[in-house]
C-alpha positions in Angstrom: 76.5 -66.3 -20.2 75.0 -64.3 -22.8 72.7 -60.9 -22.9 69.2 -61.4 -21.7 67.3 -59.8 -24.7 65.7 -56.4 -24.6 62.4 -55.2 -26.0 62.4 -51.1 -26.1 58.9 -50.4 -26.3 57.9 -46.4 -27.4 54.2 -45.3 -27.8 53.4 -42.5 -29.9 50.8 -40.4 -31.4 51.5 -37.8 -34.4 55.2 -37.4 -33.3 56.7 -38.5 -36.7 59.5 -35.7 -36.4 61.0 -36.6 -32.8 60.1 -40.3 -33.3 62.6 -40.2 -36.1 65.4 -38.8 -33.6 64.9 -41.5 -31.2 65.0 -44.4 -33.5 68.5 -42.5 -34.8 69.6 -43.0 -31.2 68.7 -46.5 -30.6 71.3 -47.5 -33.6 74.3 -47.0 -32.2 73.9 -48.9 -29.0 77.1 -50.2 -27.5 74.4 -53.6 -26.7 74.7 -56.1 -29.4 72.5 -55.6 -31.9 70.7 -58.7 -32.2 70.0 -59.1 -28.5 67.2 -56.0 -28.8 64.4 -55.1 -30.5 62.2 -51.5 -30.9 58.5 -51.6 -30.3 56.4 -48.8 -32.0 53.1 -48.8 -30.9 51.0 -45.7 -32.9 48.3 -44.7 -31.2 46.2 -43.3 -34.4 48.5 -41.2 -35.7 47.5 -39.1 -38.7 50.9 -37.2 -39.6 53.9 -39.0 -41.4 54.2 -41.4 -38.7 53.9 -44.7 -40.8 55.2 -43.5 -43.9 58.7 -42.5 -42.0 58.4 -45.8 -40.3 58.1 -47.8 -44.0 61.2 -45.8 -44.9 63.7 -45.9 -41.9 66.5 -48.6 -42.2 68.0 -49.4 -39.3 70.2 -52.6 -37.9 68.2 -53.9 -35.1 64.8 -55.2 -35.6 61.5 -52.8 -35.4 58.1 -53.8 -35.0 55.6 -51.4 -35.9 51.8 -51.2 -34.0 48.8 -49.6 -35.3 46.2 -48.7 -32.3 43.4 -46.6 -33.4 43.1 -44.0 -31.6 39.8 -43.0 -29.4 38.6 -40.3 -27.7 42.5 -39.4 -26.4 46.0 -40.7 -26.7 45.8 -44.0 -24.3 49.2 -44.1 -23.2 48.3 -47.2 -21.0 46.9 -49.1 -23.7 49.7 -48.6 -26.2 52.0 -49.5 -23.9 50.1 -52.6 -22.6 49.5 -53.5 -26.6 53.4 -53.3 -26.6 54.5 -55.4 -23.8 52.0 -57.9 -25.5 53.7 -58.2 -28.9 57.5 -57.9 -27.1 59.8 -60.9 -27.8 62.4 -59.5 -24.6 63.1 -60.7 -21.4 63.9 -57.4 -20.4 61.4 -54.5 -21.2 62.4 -51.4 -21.4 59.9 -47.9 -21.7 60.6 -44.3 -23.0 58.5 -41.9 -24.7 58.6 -40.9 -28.4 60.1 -37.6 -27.3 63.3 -39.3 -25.7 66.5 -39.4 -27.3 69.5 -41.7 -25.4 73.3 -42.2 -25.7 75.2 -45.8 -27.0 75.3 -47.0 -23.5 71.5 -46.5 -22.8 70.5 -50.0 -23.3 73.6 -51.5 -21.6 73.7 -49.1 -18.7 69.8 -50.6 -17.9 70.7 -54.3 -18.8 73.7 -53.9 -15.4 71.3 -53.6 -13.0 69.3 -56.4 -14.0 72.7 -58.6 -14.1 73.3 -57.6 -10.9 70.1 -57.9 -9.4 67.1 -60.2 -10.0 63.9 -58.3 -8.8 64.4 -54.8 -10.0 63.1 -51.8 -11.9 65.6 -49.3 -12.9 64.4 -46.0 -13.4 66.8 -43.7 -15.8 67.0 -40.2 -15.2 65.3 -38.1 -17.9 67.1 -34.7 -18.7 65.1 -31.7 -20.3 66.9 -30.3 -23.6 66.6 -26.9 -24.4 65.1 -25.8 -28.2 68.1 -27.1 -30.6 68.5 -29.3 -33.4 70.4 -31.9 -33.5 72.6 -33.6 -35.9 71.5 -36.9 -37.3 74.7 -38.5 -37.3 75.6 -37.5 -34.1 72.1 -38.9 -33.4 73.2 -42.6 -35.0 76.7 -42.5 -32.9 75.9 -41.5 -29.7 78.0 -38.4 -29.8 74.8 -35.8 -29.8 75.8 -35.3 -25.9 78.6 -33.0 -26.9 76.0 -30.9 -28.5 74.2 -30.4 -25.2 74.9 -27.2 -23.6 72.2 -27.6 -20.7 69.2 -29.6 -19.2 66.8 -30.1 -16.5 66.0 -32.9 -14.1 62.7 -34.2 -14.7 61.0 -32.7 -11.5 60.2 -36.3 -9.9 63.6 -36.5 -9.6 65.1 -33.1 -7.5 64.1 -34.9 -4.1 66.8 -37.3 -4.7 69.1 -34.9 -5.5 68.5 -33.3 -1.9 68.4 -36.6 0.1 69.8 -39.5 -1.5 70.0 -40.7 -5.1 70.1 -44.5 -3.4 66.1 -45.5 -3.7 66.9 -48.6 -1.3 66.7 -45.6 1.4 63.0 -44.6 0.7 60.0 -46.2 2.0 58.0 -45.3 -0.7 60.5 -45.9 -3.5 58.2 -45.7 -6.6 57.7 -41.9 -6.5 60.3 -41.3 -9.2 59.0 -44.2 -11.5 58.4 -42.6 -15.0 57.3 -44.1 -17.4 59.6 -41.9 -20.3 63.1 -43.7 -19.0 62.6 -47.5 -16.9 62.9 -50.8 -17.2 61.6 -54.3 -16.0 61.8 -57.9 -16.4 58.8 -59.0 -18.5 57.7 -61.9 -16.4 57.4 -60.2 -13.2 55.5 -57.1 -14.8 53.0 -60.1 -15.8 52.9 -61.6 -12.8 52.3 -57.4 -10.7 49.9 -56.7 -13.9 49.9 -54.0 -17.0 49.6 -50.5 -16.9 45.4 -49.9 -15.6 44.2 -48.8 -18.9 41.4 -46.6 -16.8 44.3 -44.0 -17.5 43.7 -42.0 -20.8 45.5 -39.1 -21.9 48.4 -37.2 -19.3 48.4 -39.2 -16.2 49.8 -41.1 -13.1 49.7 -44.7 -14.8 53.5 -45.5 -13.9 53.2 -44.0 -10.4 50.2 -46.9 -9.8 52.3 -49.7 -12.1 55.3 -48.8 -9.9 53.4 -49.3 -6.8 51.9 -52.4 -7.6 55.6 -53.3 -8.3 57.0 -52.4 -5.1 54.4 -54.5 -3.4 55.2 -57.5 -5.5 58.6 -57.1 -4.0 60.6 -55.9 -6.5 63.5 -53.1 -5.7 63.9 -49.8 -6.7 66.9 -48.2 -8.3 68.3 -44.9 -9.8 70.8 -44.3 -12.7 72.1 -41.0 -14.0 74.0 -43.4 -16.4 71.1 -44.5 -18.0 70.3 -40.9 -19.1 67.2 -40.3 -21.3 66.9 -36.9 -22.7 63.5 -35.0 -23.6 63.5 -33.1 -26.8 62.4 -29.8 -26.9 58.7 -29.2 -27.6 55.5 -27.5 -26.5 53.9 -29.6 -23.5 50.8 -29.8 -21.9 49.4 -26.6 -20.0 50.5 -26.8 -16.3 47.0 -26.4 -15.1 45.5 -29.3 -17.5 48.4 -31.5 -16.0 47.6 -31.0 -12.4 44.1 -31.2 -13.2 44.7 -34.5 -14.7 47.0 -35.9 -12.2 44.2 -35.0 -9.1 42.0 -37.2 -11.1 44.7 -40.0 -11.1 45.2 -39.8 -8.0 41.9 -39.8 -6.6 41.4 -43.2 -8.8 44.6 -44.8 -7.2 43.7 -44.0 -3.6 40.0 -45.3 -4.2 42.2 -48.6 -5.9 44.5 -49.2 -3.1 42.4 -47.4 -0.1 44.4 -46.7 3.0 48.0 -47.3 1.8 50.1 -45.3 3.9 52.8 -44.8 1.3 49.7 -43.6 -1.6 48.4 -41.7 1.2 51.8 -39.9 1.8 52.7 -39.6 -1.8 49.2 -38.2 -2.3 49.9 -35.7 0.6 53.4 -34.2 -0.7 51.9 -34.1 -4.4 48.6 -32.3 -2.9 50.9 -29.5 -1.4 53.3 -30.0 -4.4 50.7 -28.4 -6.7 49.8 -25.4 -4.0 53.5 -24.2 -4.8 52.5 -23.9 -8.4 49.3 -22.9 -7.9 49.6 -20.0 -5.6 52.5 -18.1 -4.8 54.4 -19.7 -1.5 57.3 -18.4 0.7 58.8 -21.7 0.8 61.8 -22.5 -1.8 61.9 -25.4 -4.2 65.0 -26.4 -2.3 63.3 -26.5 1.0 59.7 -28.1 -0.4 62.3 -31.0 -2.3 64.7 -31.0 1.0 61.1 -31.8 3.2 60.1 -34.1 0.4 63.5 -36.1 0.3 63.5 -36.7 4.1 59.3 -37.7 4.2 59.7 -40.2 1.4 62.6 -41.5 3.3 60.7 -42.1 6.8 57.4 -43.1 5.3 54.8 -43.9 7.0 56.6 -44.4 10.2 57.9 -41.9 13.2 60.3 -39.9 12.2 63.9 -41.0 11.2 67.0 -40.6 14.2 69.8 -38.2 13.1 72.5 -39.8 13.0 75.7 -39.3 15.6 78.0 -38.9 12.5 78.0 -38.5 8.6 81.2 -40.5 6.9 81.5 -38.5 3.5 83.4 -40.9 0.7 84.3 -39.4 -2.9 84.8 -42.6 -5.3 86.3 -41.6 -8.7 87.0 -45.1 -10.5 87.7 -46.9 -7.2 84.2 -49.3 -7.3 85.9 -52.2 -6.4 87.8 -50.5 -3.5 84.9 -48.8 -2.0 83.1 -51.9 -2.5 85.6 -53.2 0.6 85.4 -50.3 2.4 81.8 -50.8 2.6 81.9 -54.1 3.7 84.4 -52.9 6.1 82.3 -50.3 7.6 79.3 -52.6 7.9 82.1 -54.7 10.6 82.0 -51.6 13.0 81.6 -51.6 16.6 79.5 -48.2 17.1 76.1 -48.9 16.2 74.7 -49.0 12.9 71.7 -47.0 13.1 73.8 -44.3 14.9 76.1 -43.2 11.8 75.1 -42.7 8.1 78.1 -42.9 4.6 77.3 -40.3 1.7 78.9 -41.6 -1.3 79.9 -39.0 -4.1 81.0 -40.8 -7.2 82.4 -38.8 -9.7 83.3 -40.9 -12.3 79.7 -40.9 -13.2 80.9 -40.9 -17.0 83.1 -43.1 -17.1 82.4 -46.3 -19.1 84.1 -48.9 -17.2 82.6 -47.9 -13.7 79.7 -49.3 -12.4 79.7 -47.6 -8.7 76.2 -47.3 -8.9 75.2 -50.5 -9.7 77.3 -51.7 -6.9 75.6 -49.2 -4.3 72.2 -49.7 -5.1 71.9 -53.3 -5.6 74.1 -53.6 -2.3 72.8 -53.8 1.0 74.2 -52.5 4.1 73.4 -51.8 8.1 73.6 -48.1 8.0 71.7 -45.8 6.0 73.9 -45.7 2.7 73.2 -42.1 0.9 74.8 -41.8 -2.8 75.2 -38.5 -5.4 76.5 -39.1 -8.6 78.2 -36.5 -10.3 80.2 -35.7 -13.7 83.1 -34.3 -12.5 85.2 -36.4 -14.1 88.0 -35.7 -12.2 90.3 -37.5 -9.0 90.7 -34.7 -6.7 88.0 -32.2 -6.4 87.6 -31.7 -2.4 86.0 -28.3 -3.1 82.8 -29.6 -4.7 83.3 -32.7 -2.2 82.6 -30.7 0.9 79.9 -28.7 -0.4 77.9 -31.5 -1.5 79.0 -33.7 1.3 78.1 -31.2 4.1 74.8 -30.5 2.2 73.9 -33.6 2.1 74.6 -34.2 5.8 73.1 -32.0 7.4 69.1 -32.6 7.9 68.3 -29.0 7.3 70.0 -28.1 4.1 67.9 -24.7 4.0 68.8 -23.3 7.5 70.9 -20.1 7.4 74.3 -21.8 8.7 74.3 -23.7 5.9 73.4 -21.3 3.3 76.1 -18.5 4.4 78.4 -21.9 4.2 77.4 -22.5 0.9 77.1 -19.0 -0.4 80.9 -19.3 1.1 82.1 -21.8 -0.7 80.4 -20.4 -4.4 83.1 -17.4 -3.6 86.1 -19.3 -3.0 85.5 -21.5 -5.7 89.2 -19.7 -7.4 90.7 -18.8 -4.4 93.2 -20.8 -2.2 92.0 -24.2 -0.8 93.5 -23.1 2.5 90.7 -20.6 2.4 88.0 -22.6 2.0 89.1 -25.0 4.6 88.8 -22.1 7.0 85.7 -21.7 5.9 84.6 -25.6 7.1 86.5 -25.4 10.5 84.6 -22.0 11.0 81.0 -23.9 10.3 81.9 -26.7 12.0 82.9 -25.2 15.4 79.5 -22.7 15.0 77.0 -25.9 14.8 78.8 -28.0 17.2 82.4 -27.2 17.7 83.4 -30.3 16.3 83.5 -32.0 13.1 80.6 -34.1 12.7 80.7 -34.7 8.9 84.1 -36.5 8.3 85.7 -37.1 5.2 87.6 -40.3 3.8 89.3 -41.1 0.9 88.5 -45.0 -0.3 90.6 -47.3 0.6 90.3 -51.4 0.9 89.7 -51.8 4.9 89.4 -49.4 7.5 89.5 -50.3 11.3 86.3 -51.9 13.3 86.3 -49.1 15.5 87.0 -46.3 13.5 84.0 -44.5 14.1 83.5 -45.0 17.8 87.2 -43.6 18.2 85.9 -40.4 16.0 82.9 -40.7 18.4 85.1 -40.5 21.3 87.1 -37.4 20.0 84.4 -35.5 20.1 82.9 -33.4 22.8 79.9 -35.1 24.9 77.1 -31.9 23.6 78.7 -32.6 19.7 75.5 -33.6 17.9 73.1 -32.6 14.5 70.3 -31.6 16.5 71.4 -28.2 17.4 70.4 -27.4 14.0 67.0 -25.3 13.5 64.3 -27.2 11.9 62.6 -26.6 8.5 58.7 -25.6 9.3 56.4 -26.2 6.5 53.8 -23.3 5.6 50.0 -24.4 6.2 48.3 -25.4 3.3 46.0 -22.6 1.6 43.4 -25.8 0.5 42.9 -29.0 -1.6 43.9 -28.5 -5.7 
């Protein structure tokens, strides 16, 4: 069967420089050639935008949009004037400020192999100021250049809870529109972007709901990397202005959704933090946000008897089994959770998280991608494992644990598994976060045995809670 085609669609206005830079990237794509195409859609640009366009050569084929321009730069309309003159079966969205690797396109195009109904939202990674080399550019290889980057700050809750979006009830929070992609027909069928949206605003939070009520799934990839050039953005202020105004239009669009409703209260006491100075930590507010995306709408979610931590380097298809295996167990489903750590997140051939978030299981199936890039690293292992685990990743047990573990990162392992026994007999003296290496089948009553070993008061709840700061007032 052959490559469904691919329609990269990038609106712009007076961008000419970066714009160059990203079409640079888009050559080298390990995705044949002739299966996508590049969209341009200017939005009255009045720099070099069209002359640099009328003197790029590149292999795969670019259409180039003219859109006057109006009061603003209508992001929604460009983009909807895009999807209009696309050719793909697949479309696929970034911004004229995002630069990707060779296996961009492909790493998008797996997930909708796998899956039929989806939108895959790439990860977009903050560059410092640097310049980077245009060949580099054309082959892919500019990642070696990059020293450092940031998440995009939609994304840090996942990072804190789960990077598996099949766990969220309101998926479509991380949905931006500078890194994701679709199937044409079914963004049709949900409707454009609302072109009410002009200039910075929340038009693929509302696209991405009206997705997710059309029924399609959610998913994540760190593999389908975009990364922002540097460049001077809008002021914080003007942003949070702009977004309030968003969001008051989407809640008056969709009135009493419970998922806009929750979304609207997180990003409400999102922009206090940034507003005002607050005594809770990023890591806490993205902790609490992780965990409220997760339980929606409905009562709070049951901690689980037992955490089953997994670290899959290049073992997709043997984790796949193990999965299936675990799914076969006699304790109850809702009653233990599996953190995956992958850390062959690099690697070309692996597709572990295509495999985990197009899957579905019984129990709640948490996932953290890494770039180790090595088999054996139980250090980092347990430190992301346990902080994933436990509920409340900001309480002091588990910061001295962590703080712990940043120390012994050279000294003996022996050490540092001291370290874990000590924690683990403080919260509950007994393991509750176990650790397994993959392997093809594991026993139907693995986890009741562990169950059994443990003493009768074992259990996550002796752990403190996280209490949330009152709210100063409304943005």
């Amino acid at each position: 069967m052959g490559e469904p085609s691919v329609s990269v669609i990038i609106p712009t206005h007076n961008r000419a420089v970066w714009l160059r830079q990203i079409l640079l990237s888009l050559e080298g794509q390990s995705f044949p050639t002739g299966s996508y195409e590049v969209v341009v859609v200017d939005n009255g640009s009045t720099d070099e935008t069209a002359v640099m366009l009328d003197n790029l050569s590149q292999p795969y084929h670019l259409s180039h949009l003219y859109l006057p321009k109006k009061d603003s730069f209508e992001a929604a309309a460009a983009r909807n004037a895009g999807v209009r003159a696309s050719r793909g079966e697949i479309l696929l969205f970034i911004d004229s400020d995002i630069v990707v690797d060779k296996r961009f396109i492909e790493n998008h195009v797996a997930f909708h192999r796998a899956a039929k109904r989806v939108c895959v939202v790439g990860t977009v990674l903050y560059l410092p100021e640097q310049k980077l080399d245009e060949q580099m550019l054309r082959d892919g290889s500019f990642v070696k250049q990059i020293t450092a980057s940031t998440p995009d700050p939609l994304e840090t809750p996942l990072f804190c809870f789960s990077e598996n979006l099949a766990q969220y009830q309101v998926p479509w929070f991380v949905c931006h529109s500078g890194n994701f992609s679709v199937d044409k027909t079914l963004l049709e069928e949900a409707g454009l972007f609302d072109e009410w949206h002009k200039t910075w605003s929340i038009e693929d939070l509302e696209l991405a709901y009206r997705l997710h009520r059309h029924g399609l799934r959610f998913v994540f990839s760190k593999r389908a990397a975009g990364y922002h050039l540097y460049h001077d953005t809008v002021a914080r202020l003007e942003k949070l202005d702009s977004v309030h105004q968003g969001l008051v239009y989407m809640e008056a669009k969709h009135p009493g959704d419970p998922g806009i409703g929750l979304w609207g209260e997180l990003w409400r006491y999102e922009s206090e933090l940034l507003r005002y100075e607050n005594t809770m930590t990023t890591w806490q507010f993205d902790a609490w946000k992780g965990r409220r995306l997760h339980e929606g709408a409905k009562a709070p979610a049951p901690i689980p008897d037992l955490s089953l931590v997994i670290y899959a380097y290049n073992r997709r298809d043997t984790l796949k089994s193990m999965l299936a295996s675990l799914a076969e167990q006699t304790w109850p489903a809702d009653r233990f959770e599996v953190i995956v750590v992958n850390g062959s997140i690099a690697s070309a051939g692996d597709d572990t998280e295509v495999m985990i978030q197009t899957g579905d299981m019984p129990f709640r199936l948490r996932y953290f991608a890494t770039d180790w890039q090595d088999q054996v690293n139980d250090i980092k292992v347990k430190r992301v494992g346990i902080k994933l685990a436990l509920k409340q990743e900001d309480a002091p047990e588990v910061r001295q644990l962590l703080e712990r573990y940043d120390r012994s990162l050279e000294r003996r392992e022996a050490e540092l598994k001291r370290g874990l026994v000590e924690f683990a007999q403080r919260v509950a003296d007994a393991d509750l976060i176990k650790f397994l290496d993959p392997r093809p089948q594991v026993r139907p009553d693995l986890v009741e045995n562990m169950m059994a070993s443990l003493p009768l008061d074992a259990s996550f709840t002796t752990l403190p809670t996280l209490s949330i700061p009152a709210q100063r007032g409304q943005p």
